[in-house]
N, C-alpha and C positions, 0 to 999 in steps of 0.2 A: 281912780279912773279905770274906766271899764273897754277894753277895745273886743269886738264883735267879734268870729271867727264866720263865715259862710254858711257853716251847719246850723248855727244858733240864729244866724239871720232867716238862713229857709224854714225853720222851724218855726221863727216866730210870727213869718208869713202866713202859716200854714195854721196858727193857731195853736199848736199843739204847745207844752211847757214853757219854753222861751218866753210867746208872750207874757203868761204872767207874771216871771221874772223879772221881764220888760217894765212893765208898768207898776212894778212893785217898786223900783227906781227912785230916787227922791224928784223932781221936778228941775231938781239944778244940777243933777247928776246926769244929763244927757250922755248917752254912751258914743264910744267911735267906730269906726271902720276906716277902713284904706280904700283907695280906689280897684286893686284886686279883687275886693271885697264884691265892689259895685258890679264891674266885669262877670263876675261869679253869678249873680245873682240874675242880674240882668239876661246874662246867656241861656238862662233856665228857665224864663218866662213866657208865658204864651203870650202874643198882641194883644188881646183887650185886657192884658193887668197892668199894663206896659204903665198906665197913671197912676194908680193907687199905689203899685211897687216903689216906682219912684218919690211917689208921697212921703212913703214911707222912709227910703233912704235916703232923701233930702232933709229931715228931721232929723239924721245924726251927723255928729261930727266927724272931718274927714281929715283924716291924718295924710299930708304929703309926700310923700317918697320922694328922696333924692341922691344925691351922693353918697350921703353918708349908711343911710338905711341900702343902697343897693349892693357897697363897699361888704357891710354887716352880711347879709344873706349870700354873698356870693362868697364869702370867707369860710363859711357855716355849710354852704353846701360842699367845698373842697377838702374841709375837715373831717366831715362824715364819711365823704366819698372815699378819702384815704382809709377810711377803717372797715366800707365795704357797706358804710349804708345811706343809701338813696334818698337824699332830700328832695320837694318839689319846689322849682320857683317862687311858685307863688305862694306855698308855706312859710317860707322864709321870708319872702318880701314883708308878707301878712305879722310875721314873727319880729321883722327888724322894726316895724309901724312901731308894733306897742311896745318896747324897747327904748326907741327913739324919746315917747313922750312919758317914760316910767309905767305904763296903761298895765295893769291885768288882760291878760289873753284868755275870755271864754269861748271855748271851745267842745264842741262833740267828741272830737278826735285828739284827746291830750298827748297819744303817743305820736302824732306829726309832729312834734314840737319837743323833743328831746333837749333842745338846749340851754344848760343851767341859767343863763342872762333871762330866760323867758319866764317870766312868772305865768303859771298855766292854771286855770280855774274849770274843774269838767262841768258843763251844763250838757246830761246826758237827755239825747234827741230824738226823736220818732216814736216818743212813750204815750 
């Protein structure tokens, strides 16, 4: 299982690597995302993509956040905190998603995601 991270999604909007990763995919390997995911993405869009984007993110699976993944990230942020480094919310949240359902975390950014539970996979982005 494959959960999305925000860079690998803007990427694969944008055409660049991601896609072909994307669709390199087996057919019944649909990947995931979290609704931070969607937030992320969405907030970055100009009005006339506003259909096709969502096309797009409606086509993957969407992993729920709730008590247990919020418990997970906000543990993770006051653990770092204590040793002097700055997690983002929604790294974490994004990080406790694929956690939750055992998912691979691909990401652009593998060093946001310092925490051993994460399994972290780099799809390096903007190439």
């Amino acid at each position: 299982m494959l959960l999305l991270d925000t860079t690998v999604l803007i990427d694969a909007l944008r055409g660049r690597p991601a896609a072909d990763r994307l669709r390199a995919l087996r057919n019944d390997d649909v990947p995931y995302a979290c609704a931070i995911n969607v937030e992320e993405v969405m907030r970055g869009i100009f009005e006339h993509e506003t259909r096709a984007v969502s096309a797009f993110l409606a086509g993957l699976r969407i992993v729920s956040l709730g008590f247990d993944e919020g418990e997970m990230a906000g543990t993770w942020r006051r653990e770092y905190a204590e040793r002097g480094v700055t997690l983002s919310q929604a790294d974490c949240l994004v990080a406790a998603a694929s956690v939750s359902i055992g998912a691979t975390l691909a990401t652009g950014n593998p060093t946001d995601f310092p925490m051993p539970e994460v399994t972290v996979e780099h799809w390096p982005v903007g190439l």
